[in-house]
N, C-alpha and C positions, 0 to 999 in steps of 0.2 A: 503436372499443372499446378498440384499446388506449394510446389517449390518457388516454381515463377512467380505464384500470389506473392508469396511470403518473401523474396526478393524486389516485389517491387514496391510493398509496402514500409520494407526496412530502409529501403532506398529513399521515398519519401518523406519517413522519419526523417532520417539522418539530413536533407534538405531541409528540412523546418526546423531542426534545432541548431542552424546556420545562424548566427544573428550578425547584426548591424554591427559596426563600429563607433558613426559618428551621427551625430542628431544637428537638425535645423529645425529651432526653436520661434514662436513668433508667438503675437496676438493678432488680432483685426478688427476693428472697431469699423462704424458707421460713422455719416456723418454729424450724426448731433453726440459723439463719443462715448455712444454704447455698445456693448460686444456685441458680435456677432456668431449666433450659433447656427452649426451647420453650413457652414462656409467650404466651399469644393479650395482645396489645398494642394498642387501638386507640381515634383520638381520633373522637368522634363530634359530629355537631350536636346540640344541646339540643331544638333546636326539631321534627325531625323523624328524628332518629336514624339521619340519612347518615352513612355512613362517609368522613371525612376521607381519615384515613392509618392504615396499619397494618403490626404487624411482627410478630415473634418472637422473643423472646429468647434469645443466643448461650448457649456454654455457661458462661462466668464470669456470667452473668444478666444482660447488659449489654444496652438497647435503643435506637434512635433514630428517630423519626418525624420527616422533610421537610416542611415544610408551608410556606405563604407565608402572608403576615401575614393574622391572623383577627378581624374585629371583630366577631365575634357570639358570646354563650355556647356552649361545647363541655362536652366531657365525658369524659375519659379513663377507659379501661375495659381494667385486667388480668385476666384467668383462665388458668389455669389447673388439670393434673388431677388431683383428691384433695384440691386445696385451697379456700379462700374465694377469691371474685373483692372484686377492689380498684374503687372508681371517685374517681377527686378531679374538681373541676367548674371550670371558668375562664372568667373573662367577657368573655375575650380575649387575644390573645396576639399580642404585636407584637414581638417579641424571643425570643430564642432562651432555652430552659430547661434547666437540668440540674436535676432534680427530686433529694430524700431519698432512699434506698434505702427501696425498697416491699418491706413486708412482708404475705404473705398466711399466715394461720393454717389449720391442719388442718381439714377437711372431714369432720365425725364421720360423716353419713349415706353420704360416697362409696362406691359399691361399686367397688372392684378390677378387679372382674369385669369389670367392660362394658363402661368406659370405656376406652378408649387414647388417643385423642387430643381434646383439645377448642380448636376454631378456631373465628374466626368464621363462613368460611362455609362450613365441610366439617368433618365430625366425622364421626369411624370409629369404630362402636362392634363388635367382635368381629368379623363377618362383614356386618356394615352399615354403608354410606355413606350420610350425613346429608348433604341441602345445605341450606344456609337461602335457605329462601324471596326472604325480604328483599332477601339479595343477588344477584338474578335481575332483570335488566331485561324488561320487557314492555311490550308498548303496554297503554293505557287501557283497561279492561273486555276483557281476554285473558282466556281460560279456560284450566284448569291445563295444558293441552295446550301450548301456548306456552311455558309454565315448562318442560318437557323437550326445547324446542327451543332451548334459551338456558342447556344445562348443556353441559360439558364428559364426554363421553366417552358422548354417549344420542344415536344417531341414529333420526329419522322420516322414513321414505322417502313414497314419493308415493299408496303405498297405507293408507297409517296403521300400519305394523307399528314394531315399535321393537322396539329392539335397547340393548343395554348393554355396552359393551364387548367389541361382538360378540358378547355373549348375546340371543337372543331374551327379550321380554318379554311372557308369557301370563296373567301376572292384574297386575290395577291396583285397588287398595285404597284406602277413605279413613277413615280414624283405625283402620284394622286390619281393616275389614271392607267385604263386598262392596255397592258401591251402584250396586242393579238388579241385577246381574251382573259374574261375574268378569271379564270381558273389559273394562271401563271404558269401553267407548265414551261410554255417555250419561252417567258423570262426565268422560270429557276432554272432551266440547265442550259443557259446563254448567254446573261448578262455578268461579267466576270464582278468579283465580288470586289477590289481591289476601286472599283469611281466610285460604290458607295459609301456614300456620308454617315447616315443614320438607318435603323432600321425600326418602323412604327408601328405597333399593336394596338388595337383598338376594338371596341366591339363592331359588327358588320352593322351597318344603315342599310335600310329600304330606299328607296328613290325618295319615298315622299320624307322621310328625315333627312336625306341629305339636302334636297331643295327646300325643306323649308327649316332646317337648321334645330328640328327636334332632337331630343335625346334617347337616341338606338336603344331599342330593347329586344334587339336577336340574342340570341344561346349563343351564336355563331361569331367569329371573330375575323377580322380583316389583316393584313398586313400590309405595310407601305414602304418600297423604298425609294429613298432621297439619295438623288444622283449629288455628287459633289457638285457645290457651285461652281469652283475652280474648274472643274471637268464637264463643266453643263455647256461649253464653247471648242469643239474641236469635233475630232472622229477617233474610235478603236475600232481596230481591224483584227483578226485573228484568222488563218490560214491553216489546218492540220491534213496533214496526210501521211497513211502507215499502211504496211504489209507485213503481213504473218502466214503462221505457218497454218496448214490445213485450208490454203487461200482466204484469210481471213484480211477485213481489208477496212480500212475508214478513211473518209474525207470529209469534212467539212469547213465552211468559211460562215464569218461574222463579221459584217460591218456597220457601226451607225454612227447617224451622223447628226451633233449635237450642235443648235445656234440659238442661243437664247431657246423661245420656244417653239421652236423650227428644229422636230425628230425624226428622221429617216433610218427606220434600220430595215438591213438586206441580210438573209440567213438561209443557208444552202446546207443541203446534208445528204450524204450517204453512205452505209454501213451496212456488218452480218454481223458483228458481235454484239446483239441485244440494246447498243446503244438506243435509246427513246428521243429520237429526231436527231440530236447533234452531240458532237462528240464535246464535254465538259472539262471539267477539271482532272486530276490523277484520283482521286479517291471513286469516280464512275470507272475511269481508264482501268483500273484495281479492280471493279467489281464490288464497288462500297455500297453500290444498292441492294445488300445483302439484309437478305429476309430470316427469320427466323428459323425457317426450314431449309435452308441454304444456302450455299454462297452467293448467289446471283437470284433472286426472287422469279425473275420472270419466267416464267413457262414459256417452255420453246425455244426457237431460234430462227430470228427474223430478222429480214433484211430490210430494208428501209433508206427510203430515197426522199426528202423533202425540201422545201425552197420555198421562201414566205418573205413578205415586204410589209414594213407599219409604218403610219406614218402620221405624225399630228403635229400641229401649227398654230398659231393666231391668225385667226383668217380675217381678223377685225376685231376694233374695240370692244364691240360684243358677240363676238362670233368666235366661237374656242372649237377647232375641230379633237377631240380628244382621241380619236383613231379612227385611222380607214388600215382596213388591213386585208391581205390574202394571202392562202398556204392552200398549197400543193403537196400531198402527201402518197406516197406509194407504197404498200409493204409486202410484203410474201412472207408467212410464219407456218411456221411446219411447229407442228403439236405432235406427243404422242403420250398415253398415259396409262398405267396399271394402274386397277384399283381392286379392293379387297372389300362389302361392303357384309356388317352383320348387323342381320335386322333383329330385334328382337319381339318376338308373338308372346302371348299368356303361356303357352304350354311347349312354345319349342323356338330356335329359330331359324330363318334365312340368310344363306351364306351366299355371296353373288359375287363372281370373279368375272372382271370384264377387261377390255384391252382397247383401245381407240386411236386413233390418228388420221390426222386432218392436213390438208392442205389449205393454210387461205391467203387469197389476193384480194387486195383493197385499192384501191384509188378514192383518194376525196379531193374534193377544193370546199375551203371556204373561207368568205367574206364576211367580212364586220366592218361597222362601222359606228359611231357614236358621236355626233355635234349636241355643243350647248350655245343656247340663243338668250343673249339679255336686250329683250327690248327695251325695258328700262330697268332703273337699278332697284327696284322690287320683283320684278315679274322673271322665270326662269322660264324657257321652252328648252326640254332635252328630247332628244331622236334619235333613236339605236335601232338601226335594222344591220338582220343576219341573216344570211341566206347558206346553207349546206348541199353539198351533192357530193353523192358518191355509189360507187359500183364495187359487187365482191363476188368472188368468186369461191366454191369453195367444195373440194372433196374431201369424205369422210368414210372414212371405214371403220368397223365392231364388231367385236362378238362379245359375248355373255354369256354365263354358265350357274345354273342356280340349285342349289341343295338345300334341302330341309335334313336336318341333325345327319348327313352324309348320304341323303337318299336323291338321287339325280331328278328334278325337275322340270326343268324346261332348258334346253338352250338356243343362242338366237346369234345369226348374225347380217351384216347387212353392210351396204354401201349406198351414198347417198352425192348426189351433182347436184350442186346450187347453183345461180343465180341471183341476184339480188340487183335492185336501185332506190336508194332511200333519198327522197330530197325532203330541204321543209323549208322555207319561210318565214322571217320573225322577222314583223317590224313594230318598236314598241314608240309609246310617243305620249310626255309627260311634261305637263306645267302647272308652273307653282306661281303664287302671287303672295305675297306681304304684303301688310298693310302698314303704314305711319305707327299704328296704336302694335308694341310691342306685343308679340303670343298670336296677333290674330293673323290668320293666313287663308287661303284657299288653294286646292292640291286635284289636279285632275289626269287621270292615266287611259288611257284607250292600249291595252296590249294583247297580239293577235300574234297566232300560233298557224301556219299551215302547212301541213305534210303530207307525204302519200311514198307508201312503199311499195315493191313487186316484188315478187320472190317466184324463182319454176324453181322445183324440188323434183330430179328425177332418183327414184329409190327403189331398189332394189332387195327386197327381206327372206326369209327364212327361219321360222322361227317352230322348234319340235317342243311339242309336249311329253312326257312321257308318263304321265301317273294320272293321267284322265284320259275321256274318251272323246276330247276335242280336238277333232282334225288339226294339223300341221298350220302353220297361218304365214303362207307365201305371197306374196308380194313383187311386182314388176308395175311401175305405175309411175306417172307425171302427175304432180300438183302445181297447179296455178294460182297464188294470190295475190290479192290487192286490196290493200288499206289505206284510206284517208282519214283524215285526224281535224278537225276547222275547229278552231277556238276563239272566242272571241270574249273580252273582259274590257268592263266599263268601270272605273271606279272613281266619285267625286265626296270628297271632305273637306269641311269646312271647321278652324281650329278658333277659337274665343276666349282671350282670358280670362276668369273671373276674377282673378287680384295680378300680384307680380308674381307670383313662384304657380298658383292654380289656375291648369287646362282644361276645356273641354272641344270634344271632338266631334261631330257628326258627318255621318259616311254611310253610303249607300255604294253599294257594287252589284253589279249584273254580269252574271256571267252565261254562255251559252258555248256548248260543248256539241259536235255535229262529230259521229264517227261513222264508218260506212266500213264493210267488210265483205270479201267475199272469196271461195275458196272454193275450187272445179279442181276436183280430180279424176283420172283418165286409166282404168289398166291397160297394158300392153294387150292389143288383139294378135295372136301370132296370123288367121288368118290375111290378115294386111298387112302385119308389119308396122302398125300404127299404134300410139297411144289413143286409141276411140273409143273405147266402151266406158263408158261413164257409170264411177261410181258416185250412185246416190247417195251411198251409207257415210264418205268421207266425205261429199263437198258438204257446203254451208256459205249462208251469205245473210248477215247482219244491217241493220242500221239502228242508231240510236241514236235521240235527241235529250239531252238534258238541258235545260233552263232553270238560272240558280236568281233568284235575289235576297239578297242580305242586308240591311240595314245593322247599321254597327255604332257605337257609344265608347268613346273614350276620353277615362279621367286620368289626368296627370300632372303630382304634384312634384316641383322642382326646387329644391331647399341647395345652399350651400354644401349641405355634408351628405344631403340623401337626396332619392328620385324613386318616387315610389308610382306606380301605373296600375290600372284595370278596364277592361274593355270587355265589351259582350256584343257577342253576334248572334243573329237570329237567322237561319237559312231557309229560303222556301223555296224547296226544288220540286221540276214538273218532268220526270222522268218520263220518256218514250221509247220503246223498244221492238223491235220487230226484225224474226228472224225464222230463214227456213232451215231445218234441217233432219236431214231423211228422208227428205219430197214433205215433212208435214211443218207448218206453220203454226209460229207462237207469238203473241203479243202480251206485251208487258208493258203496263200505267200505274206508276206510281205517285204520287203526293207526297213531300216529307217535310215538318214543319220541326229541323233542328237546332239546336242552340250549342254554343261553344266560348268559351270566354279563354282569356290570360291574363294573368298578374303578375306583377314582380317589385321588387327592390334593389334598389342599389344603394348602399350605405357606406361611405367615405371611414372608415373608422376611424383612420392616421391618416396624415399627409402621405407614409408610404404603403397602408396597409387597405382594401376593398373588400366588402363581402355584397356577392347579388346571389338571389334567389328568385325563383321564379316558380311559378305554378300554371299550367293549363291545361283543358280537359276539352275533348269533339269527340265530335261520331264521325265514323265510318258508314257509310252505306256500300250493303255487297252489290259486286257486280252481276250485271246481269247472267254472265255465262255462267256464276255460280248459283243464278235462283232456277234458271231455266231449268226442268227434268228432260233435258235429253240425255242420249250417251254418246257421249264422244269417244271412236276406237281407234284414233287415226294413230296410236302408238298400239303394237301388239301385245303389248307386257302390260300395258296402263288402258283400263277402261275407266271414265271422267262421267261425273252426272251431276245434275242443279238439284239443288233444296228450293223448294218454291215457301216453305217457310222459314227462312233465316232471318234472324231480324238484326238490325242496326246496329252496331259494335260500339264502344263506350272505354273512351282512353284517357286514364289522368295520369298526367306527369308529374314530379315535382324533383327541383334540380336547384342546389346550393355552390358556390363557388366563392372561395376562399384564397386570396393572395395578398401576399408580403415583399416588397422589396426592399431592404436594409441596406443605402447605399453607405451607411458608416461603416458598416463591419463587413460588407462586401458576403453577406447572408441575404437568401431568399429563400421562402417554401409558398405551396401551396396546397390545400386540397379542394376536393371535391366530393360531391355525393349526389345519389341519382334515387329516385324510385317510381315505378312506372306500374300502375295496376289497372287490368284491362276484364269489359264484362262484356258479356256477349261475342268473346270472340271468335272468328270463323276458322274453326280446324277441321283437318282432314277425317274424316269416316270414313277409314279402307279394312277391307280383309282382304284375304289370300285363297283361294278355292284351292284343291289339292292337287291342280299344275304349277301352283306359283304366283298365276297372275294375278294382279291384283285391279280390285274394283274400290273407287275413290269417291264417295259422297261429300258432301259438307254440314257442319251441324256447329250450331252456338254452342260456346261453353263458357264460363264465368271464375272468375278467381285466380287466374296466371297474375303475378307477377315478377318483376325483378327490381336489385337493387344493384347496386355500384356503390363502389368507396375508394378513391382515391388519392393519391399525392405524391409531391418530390419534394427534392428541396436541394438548396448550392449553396457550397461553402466555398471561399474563395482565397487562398492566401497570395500574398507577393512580397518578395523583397528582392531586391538587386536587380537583375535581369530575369529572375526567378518568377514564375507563376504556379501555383495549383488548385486544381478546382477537383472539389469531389460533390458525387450527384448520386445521392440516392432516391430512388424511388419503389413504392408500392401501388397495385391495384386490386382490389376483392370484389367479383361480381357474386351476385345468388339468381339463380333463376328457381320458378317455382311453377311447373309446367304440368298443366294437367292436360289428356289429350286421350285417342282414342287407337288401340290398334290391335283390327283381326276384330272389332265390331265391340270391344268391351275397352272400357274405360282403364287409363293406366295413372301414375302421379310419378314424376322425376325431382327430384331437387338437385340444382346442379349448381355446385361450386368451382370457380375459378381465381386463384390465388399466385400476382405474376410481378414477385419482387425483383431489385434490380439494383445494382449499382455501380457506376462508371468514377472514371478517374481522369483529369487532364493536367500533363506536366511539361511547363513549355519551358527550356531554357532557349529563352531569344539569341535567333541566329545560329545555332549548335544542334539543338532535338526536343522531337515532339512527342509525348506517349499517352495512348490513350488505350489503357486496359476498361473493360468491361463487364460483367457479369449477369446473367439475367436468367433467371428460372420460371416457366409457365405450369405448375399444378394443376392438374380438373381431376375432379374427383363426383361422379354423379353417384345420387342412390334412385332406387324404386320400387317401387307397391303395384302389386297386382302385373308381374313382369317374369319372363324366364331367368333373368340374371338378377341378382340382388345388389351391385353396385358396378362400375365400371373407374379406375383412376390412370390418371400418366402424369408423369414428368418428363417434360421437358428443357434441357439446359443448353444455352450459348455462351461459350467465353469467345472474346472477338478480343485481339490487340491489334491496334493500330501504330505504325513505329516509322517517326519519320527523321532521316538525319539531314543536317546539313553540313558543306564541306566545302572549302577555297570560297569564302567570303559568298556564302549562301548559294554558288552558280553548279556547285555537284548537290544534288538530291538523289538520297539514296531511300526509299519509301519501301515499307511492308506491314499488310495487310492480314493477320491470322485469325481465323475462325475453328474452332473446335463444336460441334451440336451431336446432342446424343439423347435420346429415347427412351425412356425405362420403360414402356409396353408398346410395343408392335406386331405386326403378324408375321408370323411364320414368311420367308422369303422377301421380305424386305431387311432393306439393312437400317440397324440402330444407332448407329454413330459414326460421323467424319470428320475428318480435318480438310482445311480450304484457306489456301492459302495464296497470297499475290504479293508478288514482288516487281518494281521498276526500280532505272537508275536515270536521269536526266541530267543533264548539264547543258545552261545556258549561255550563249555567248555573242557575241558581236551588239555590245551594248544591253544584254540583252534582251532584243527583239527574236533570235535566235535561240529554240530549244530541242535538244535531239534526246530520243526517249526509247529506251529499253524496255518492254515488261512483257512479264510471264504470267498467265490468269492462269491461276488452278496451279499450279506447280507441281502439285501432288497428285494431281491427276485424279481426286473423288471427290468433287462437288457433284452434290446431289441435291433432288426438293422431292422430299418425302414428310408427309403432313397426316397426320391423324384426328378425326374430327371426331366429336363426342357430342350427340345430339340427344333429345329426347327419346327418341324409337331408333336410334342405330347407331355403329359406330363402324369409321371409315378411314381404310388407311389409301392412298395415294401416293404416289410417285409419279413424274411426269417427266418427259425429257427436256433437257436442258443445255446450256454452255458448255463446252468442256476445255482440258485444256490447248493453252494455242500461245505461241509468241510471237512481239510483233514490234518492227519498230519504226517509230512514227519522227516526221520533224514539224513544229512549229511554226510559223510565222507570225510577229507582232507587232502592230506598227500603229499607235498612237500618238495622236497630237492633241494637245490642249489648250488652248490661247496663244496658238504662236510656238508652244514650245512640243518638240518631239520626246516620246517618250520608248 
């Protein structure tokens, strides 16, 4: 392996110290003939609008583009902000040029306001970063998912979550609005990457900041993409269908259909290779949602059947319907799992070898939908209801086996019949009013939550002691439950400016929370043959009422280069509770008069460079099941009991973020840093009696916290057809964890240390390489513990290698991963290789693609994970993918204004 490094980094030398031959020289002035700095500069092809070369011009306005000799029409193309963009056109260039000073004239439409920088492939507009599209390599028919694997400073981890400069990312948007759902699943693995224009990062807004045009102060981050305009008028279609070996099978279709703003899309899917709803680009086809513990992340092997319709329009001048949608989902996943789990006690520990596997069936539907109403041009009315339904089915089998320092404990095994039906209800409903006098607004939301679930649980146990003199604890029994959930929240504020840049806020919210719970269970009588004898000791039936009101105050000052915020809430909640269980009856009334506040910054440093920080602190109140002193035994290994005196938990945050975009030198970094300290928190108070099983209290403890530290950063070079980008990254967590176990206090300090660095090397039209490398370190210690430290390493090298061949229509793609373990247990394995290879060729225009591939090649992809916790450490294996070939053909058939594509 480390030849290959060392081969590919000599490789990319030797590509960098390629240089130019011939330069195209110039200035650019404005209209009243002063230079212009920071001017976007670049020469392009005619024929397809590659980007040659590009610069930015210094501050006398002076530029120069490297280029070697060109025999084909180009295009030179200045812009810059507040002015006209320039283009002169040449039919080749074989000699070096000092061009006229370029003159571009005033930009009467520009707005001041929005624009700061305009580049070609990043543009910062206020508090959003633009990347173009265009300039994003991806493989052939990638879906937009791909496109945020291929930016500078957006990472996707092996679960799909994504991140933005260390922001989490909780909604994904396309031309502004939600398609299907906020969450963007079924747009990132559906919307091919190839119509988008731009792709836009922004911080997340609340409803009442988008309607009344405040400036967003979530941690959280949004993303948005912009359909091309050109491509905002026609239909894409996409057709797949493949068979493999081991009957492995996929089909899916994609249609929508774009008119102005009139969007109908239609999405059908079914599959057994893990696909997640619809079959995507090559790099899922490959198994590119490869997790760190191996090639293929997901646990299991599920079949999946779905078919969904979205659809949004102008339904009038002031009536924007932004989605009505419904999906139809089906799956069947078969689980299976070995786990290894070491507990560690003061004087000795627990070893627990257990074995599981499950059957589950789902079916869902659900409905969304989302209209915005302008009565008039101040007043907003938005309406989003959602409604969910779904049935699962599900068999589970176990057993388990428990030793203290190799003395036999207890073992247990069991099987278990579900049932389940979850539905719920959401319909939310939100208007905003503006007034004449700029800042002053008014913001009202009614949002309601209703749910109710059913579960029968038939189970079957066995579970032997052997080192006590507590009888065996057998089990043949039906459980019946049913939960309702009624939520209901009022929230009105009223916003008033005290000058032009300073807010003030007043808000009042109500909220009242209704749950209702209730749990019969029944052993097997053999005389009848019936589940009738009623156990008292397992049912239980619940209801609680909470009632919350908050009055809340918020300052917010809005400057040019910063935006500074603080708000404080005050909660009075009237908690009710009332619950039987073991035939005896408990009530619980509480009063809480809590307070909570946030703060933060946002500070412009540079035109390209931001720093926000933020600060907030609340309480937690425990739940009622953990104040109650009953004992819960409905698990034979796990007996549960309430602290009736736990008191209110106490959480400050404080979180910094840091980014840079350097579109001159085609550099970016960022970091991050986090710290989180918590008092009175609720942790577990268990020991272990001399069978094994364990009894679970709850008890405050004070002084945990954690911190975080981290960043990346992209370098970016280009010349000729030539690109490379290299991306290093680090991240250092500390936890600092105090807690309880076997009835006496322990302390852990746990370090996690997960550098990384990747490489991307595009020659346009020819091959694509993207080596990677990434190491995850935990290294815990302890005080007052059987073990006195616990550490592993973990390492992934993953290449990526894509060619192309006869004018880009043969694709020859492969996928390698290498992952190996420095500590694991006994009978697991330490290290694999995983590997996928396809060959495609496209043809009849092509709309036509026929596709080869082999997942796993090697035949040992595995997902074996080891976890390092405060009181245990745990290793895992689970079943998974294996390998399979298969081969699929495409259909493509796009139209755009007329023209087919």
């Amino acid at each position: 392996m480390k030849k290959i490094l060392w081969l590919l980094l000599f490789s990319f030398n030797c590509l960098l110290l390629s240089g130019q031959k011939l330069s195209v020289n110039g200035k650019v002035s404005n209209f009243e003939n002063k230079p212009v700095e920071n001017a976007s500069v670049r020469l392009i092809k005619q024929k397809d609008s590659s980007v040659i070369s590009s610069a930015f011009t210094n501050k006398e306005g002076n530029f120069s583009l490297k280029i070697n000799e060109l025999n084909e029409p180009s295009i030179l193309k200045v812009e810059a902000d507040k002015l006209l963009p320039y283009s002169k056109n040449f039919d080749r260039i074989n000699t070096s040029l000092t061009l006229e000073e370029i003159r571009l004239d005033k930009d009467k439409i520009s707005n001041i306001e929005e624009v700061v920088i305009t580049a070609s492939p990043i543009k910062i507009k206020k508090d959003t970063i633009e990347f173009n599209a265009n300039a994003i390599k991806v493989r052939p028919d990638s879906n937009i998912q791909e496109l945020l694997k291929n930016i500078d400073g957006i990472e996707v981890d092996s679960d799909g979550k994504i991140t933005v400069n260390g922001k989490e990312v909780d909604q994904i948007m396309i031309n502004g609005k939600p398609f299907f759902d906020t969450n963007g699943k079924i747009a990132l693995e559906n919307i091919p990457a190839d119509i988008i224009k731009n792709i836009q990062v922004t911080s997340t807004k609340t409803k009442e900041e988008e309607l009344t045009g405040k400036t967003p102060k979530s941690e959280k981050s949004t993303i948005n993409f912009n359909i091309d305009e050109k491509k905002n008028q026609g239909f894409i279609s996409r057709i797949t269908g493949g068979y493999g070996s081991d009957k492995r099978y996929e089909a899916s279709g994609f249609l929508s259909y774009f008119k102005n703003k009139t969007k109908i899309s239609v999405l059908g899917s079914s599959n057994n290779i893990n696909t997640k709803g619809f079959t995507n680009d090559e790099a899922q086809n490959l198994g590119g949602n490869t997790g760190a513990r191996g090639g293929n992340n997901m646990k299991g092997i599920q079949k999946s059947t779905t078919i969904g319709v979205n659809y949004s329009d102008e339904l009038g001048p002031n009536v924007d319907l932004e989605s009505l949608g419904a999906t139809r989902n089906e799956t069947n996943l078969e689980t299976a799992s070995k786990v290894s789990r070491t507990t560690f006690l003061p004087d000795s520990t627990l070893k627990t070898d257990s074995e599981n596997h499950a059957d589950n069936n789902t079916e869902q539907y659900n409905f969304n939908s989302a209209v915005r109403i302008k009565p008039d041009s101040l007043s907003t009315i938005y309406f989003s209801p959602k409604l969910s339904l779904s049935k699962t089915t599900n068999e589970r089998t176990s057993k388990s086996i428990t030793y203290r320092n190799d003395e036999l404990l207890n073992e247990s095994e069991s099987s278990t019949n579900a049932k389940s039906e979850n539905n719920s209800f959401s319909p939310n409903l939100y208007y905003s009013k503006k007034f004449n006098k700029k800042g002053r607004s008014l913001y009202a939301s009614l949002n309601t939550s209703i749910s109710e679930s059913k579960n029968d649980n038939l189970t079957k146990s066995a579970t032997k002691f052997y080192q006590s003199s507590d009888p065996d604890d057998i089990r043949n029994q039906l459980s019946e439950s049913k939960n309702q959930n009624n939520n209901y929240s009022f929230n009105a504020k009223y916003s008033e400016p005290v000058s032009d840049s300073l807010n003030v806020t007043l808000g009042l919210n109500y909220n009242s929370k209704n749950l209702s719970s209730i749990r019969n269970v029944n052993d097997f009588d053999e005389n009848t043959g019936q589940y009738s004898n009623y156990n008292i000791l397992l049912s239980k039936s619940s209801d609680q009422r909470n009632n919350q009101l908050s009055p809340e105050i918020n300052i917010e000052l809005n400057k040019k280069k910063y935006s500074v915020w603080a708000s404080t809430t005050v909660n009075f909640s009237d908690l009710k509770y009332n619950a039987v269980f073991n035939g005896e009856h408990y009530d619980l009334q509480r009063n809480f008069t809590l307070p909570d506040y946030n703060a933060g910054l946002q500070y412009r440093i540079s035109e390209t460079s931001k720093l926000n920080i933020y600060n907030s602190a609340s309480f937690t109140v425990p739940t009622p099941e953990n104040v109650i002193p009953y004992r819960d035994e409905s698990n034979p290994l796990i007996t549960y009991e309430g602290n009736p005196d736990l008191k209110n938990a106490w959480s400050n945050r404080t979180s910094i973020y840091f980014n840079n975009f350097n579109t001159k030198t085609n550099f970016n970094y960022n970091v991050n840093l986090s710290f989180t300290y918590n008092n009175n928190d609720v942790t577990d108070f268990s020991f272990y009696d001399e069978s094994g099983k364990q009894f679970v209290s709850y008890k405050n403890i004070s002084g945990n916290k954690s911190a975080t530290l981290g960043g990346s950063l992209g370098k970016t070079y280009k010349w000729n057809d030539n690109k490379l980008t290299i991306r290093p990254k680090a991240n250092l967590s500390y936890q600092y964890n105090k807690g309880y176990i076997n009835g006496q206090e322990f302390l852990g300090n746990s370090y996690t240390f997960t550098p990384g660095i990747s490489f991307t090397y595009d020659k346009k039209d020819k091959v694509n390489i993207k080596p990677s490398y990434n190491v995850n370190y935990t290294l815990s210690n302890y005080e007052n513990y059987s073990v006195e430290s616990i550490k592993n390493t973990y390492q992934t090298f993953r290449l990526e290698l894509t060619n192309y061949f006869l004018k880009t229509n043969l694709i020859f793609e492969n996928d390698f991963e290498y992952n190996k373990s420095s500590n694991i247990t006994p009978g697991f394995k330490r290290d694999f290789y995983f590997w996928n290879t396809s060959i495609g060729y496209t043809f009849y225009k092509k709309q036509l693609t026929a596709r080869v591939r082999v997942y796993d090649l090697l035949n040992q992809n595995q997902s074996v994970r080891r976890t390092i916790s405060a009181s245990y450490v745990e290793d895992r294996e689970d079943l998974i993918l294996k390998r399979y070939i298969m081969f699929s053909l495409t259909m493509k058939l796009n139209k755009f204004a007329g023209r087919k594509k």
